[in-house]
Backbone as a printed PyTorch tensor [residue, N CA C, xyz], in Angstrom:
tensor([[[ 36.1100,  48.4540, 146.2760],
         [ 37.5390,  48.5990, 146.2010],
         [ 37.9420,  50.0460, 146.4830]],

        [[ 37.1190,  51.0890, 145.7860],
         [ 37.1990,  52.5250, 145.9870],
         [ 36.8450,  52.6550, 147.5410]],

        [[ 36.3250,  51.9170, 148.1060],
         [ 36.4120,  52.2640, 149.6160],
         [ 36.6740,  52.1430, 150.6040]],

        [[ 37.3940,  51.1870, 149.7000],
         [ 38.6430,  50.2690, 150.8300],
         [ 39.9360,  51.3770, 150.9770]],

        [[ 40.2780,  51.3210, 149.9850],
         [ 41.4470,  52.5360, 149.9500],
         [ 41.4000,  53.7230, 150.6240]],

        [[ 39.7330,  54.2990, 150.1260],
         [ 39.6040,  55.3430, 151.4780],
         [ 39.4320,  55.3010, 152.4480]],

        [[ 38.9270,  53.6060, 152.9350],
         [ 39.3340,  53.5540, 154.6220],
         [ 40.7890,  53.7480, 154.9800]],

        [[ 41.7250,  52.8660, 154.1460],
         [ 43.0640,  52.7370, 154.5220],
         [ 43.5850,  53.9060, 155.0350]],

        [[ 43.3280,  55.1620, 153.6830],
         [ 44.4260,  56.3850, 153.4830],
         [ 43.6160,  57.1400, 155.0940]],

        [[ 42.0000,  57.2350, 155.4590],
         [ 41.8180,  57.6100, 156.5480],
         [ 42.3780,  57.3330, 157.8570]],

        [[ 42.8210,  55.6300, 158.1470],
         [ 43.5030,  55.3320, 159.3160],
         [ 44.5110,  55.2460, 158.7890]],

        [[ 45.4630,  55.2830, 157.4940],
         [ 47.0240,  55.9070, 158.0600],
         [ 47.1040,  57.2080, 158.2550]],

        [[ 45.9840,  58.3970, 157.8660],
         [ 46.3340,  59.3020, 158.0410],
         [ 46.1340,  59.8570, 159.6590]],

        [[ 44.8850,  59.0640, 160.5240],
         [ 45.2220,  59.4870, 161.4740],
         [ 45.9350,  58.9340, 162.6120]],

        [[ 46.5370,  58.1800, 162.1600],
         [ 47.9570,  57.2710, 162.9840],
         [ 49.2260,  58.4980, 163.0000]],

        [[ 49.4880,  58.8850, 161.4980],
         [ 50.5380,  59.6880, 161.7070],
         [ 50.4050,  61.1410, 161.8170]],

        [[ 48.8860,  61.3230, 162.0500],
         [ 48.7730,  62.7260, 162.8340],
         [ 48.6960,  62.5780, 164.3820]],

        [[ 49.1350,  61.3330, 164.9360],
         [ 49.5140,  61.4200, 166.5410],
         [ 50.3130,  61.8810, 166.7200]],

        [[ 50.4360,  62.3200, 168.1190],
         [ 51.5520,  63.1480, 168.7640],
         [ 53.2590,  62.1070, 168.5740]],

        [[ 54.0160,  62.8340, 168.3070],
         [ 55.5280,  62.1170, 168.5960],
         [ 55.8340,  61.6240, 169.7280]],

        [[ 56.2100,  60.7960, 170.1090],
         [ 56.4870,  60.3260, 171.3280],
         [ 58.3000,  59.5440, 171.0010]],

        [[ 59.1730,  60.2750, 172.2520],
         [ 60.7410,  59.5900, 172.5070],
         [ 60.5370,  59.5580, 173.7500]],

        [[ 61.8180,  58.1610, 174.1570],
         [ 62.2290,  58.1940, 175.3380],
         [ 63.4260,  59.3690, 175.9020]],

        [[ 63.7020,  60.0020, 176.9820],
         [ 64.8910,  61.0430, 177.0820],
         [ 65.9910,  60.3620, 177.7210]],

        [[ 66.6670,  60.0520, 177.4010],
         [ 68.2860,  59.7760, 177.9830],
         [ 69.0660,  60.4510, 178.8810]],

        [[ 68.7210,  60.4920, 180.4200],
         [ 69.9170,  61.2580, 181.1580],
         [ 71.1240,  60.3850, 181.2410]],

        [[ 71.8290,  61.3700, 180.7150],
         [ 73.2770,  60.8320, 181.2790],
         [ 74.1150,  61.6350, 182.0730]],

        [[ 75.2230,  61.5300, 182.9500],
         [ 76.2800,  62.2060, 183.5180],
         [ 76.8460,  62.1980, 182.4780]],

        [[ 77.6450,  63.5220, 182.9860],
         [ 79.0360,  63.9470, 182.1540],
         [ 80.1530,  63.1820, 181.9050]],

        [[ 80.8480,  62.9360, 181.1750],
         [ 81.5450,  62.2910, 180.7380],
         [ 82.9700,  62.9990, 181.9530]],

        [[ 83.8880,  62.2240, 182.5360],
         [ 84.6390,  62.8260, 183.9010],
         [ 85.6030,  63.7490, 182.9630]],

        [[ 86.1010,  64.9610, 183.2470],
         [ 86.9040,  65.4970, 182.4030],
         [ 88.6890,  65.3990, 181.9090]],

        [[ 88.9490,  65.4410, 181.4200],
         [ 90.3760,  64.9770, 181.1800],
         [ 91.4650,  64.9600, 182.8430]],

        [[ 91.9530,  64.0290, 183.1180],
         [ 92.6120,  64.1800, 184.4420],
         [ 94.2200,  65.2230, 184.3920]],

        [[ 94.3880,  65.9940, 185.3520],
         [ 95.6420,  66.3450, 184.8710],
         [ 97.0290,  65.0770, 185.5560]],

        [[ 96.3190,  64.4480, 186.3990],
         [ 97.5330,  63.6460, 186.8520],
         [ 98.0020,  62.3520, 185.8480]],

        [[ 97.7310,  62.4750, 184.8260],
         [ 98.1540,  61.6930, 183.6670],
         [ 98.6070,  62.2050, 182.3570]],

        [[ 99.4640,  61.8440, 181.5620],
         [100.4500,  62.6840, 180.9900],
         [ 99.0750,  63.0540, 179.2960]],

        [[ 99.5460,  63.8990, 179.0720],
         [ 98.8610,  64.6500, 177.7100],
         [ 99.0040,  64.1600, 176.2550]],

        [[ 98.2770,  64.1290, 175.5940],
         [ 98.3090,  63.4810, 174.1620],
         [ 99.2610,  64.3060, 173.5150]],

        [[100.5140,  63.2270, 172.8900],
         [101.6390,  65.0530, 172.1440],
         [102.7030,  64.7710, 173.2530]],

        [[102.2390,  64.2120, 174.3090],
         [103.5600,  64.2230, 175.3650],
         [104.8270,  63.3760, 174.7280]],

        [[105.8380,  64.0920, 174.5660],
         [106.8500,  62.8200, 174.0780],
         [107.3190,  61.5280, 175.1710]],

        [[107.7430,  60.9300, 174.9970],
         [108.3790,  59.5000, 176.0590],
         [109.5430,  60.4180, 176.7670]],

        [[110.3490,  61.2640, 176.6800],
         [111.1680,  62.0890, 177.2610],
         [110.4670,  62.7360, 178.4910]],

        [[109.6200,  63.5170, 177.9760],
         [108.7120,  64.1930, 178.7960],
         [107.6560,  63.6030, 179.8420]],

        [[107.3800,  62.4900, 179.4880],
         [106.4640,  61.3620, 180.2550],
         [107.3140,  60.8350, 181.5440]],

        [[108.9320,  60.1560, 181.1400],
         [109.2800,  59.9190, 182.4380],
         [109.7840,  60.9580, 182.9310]],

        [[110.1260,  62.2520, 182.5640],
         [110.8590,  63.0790, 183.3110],
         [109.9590,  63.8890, 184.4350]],

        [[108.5550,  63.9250, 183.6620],
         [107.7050,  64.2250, 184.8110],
         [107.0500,  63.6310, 185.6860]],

        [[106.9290,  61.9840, 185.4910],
         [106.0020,  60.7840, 186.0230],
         [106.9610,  59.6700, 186.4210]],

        [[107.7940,  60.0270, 186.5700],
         [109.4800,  58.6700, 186.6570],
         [109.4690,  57.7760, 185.5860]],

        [[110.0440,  57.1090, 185.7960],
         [110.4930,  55.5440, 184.8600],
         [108.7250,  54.8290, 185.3700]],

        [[108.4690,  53.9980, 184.1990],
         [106.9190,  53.5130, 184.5360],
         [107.4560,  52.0540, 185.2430]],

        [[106.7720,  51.5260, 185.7550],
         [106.6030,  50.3900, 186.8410],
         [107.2860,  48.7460, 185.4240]],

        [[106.0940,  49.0710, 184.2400],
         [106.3520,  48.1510, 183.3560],
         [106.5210,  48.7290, 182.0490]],

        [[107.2720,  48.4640, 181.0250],
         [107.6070,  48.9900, 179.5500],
         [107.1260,  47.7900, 178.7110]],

        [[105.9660,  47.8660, 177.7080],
         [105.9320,  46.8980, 176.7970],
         [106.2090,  46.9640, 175.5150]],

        [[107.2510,  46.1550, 175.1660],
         [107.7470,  46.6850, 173.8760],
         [106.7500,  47.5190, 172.7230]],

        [[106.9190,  48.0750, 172.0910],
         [106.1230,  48.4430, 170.5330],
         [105.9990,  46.8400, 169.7270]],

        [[104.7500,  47.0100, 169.9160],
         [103.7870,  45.8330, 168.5540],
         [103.2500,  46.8860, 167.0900]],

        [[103.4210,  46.3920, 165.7800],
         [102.7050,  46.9960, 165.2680],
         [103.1480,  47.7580, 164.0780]],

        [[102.1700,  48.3400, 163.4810],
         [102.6650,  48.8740, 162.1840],
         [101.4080,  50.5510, 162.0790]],

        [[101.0910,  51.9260, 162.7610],
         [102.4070,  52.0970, 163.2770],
         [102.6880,  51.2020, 164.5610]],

        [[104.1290,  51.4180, 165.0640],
         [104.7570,  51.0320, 166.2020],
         [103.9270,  51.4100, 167.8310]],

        [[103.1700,  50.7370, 168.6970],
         [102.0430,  51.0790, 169.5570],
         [103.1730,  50.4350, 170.9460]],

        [[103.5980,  51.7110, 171.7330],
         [103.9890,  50.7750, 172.7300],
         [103.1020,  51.2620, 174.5690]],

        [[103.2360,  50.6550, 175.1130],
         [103.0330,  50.4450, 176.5870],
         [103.6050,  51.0670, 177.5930]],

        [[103.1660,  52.1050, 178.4830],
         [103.8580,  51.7140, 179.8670],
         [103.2740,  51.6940, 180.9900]],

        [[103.2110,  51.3550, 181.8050],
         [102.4320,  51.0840, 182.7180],
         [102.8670,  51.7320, 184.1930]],

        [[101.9380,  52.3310, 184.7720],
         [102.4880,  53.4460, 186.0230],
         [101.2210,  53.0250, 187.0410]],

        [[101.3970,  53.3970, 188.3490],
         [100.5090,  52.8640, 189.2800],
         [ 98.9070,  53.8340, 189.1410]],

        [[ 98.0630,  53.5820, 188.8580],
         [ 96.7230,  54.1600, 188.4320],
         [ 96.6320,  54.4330, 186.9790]],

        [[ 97.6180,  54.7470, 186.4000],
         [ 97.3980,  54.5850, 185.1280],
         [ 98.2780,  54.3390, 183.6010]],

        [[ 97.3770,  53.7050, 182.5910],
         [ 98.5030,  53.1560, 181.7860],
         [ 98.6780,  54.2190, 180.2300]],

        [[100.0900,  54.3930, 179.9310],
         [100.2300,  55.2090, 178.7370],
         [100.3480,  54.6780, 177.4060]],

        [[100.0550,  54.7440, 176.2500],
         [100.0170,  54.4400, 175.0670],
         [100.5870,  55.4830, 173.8640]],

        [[101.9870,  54.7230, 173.3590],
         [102.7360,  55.8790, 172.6590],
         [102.2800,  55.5260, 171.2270]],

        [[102.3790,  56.0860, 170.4930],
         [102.5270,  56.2580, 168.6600],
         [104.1980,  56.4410, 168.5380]],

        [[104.4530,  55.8940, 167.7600],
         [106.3960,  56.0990, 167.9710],
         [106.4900,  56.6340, 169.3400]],

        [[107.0560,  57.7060, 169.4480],
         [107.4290,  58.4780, 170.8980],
         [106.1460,  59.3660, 171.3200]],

        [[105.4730,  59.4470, 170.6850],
         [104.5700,  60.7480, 171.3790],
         [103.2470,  59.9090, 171.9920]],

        [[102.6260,  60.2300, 173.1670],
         [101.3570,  59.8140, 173.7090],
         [100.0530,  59.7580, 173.1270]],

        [[ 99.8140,  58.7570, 173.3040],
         [ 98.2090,  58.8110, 171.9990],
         [ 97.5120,  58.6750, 173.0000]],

        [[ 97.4410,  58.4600, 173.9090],
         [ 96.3380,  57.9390, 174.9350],
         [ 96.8490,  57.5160, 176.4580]],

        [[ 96.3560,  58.1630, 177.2360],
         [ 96.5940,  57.9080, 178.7300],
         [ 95.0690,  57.5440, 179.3470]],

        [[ 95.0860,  55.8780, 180.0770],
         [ 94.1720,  55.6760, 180.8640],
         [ 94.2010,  55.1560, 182.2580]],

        [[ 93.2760,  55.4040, 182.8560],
         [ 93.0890,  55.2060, 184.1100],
         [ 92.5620,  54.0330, 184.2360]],

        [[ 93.1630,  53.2540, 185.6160],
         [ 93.3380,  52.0960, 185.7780],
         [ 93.1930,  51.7620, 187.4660]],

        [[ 92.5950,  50.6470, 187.5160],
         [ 92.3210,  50.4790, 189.5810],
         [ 93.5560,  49.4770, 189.9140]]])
């Protein structure tokens, strides 16, 4: 029994004195913020005055209030009035 154990503790010990081994993950860069789409903080004032009236307006759903607009390449997402998110779209 006493030498069973010291076989064991010998092959776990030299299992986890092997070398480490990972796989490496390349990735590309993530594309960087576009400027031809309006800025997070942008108010709805400021959105059409610089980008026109959007193509489509979808009302606010929601609690907070989340609304829509939709412009040719890309679509905007308000928080009450201010821009939470602008994405790009084909």
């Amino acid at each position: 029994m006493r030498c069973t154990r010291w076989i064991f503790s010998a092959l776990a010990a030299v299992a986890l004195a092997g070398p480490a081994l990972a796989d490496e993950l390349k990735m590309t860069p993530a594309p960087e913020a576009s400027r031809d789409r309006p800025a997070r903080g942008m108010s709805m004032d400021k959105v059409e005055a610089t980008y026109g009236a959007p193509t489509r307006r979808i009302p606010a759903v929601g609690e907070p209030p989340i609304t829509r607009w939709e412009y040719p390449g890309f679509v905007v997402y308000f928080e009450h009035n201010l821009v939470i998110h602008a994405v790009a779209v084909s």
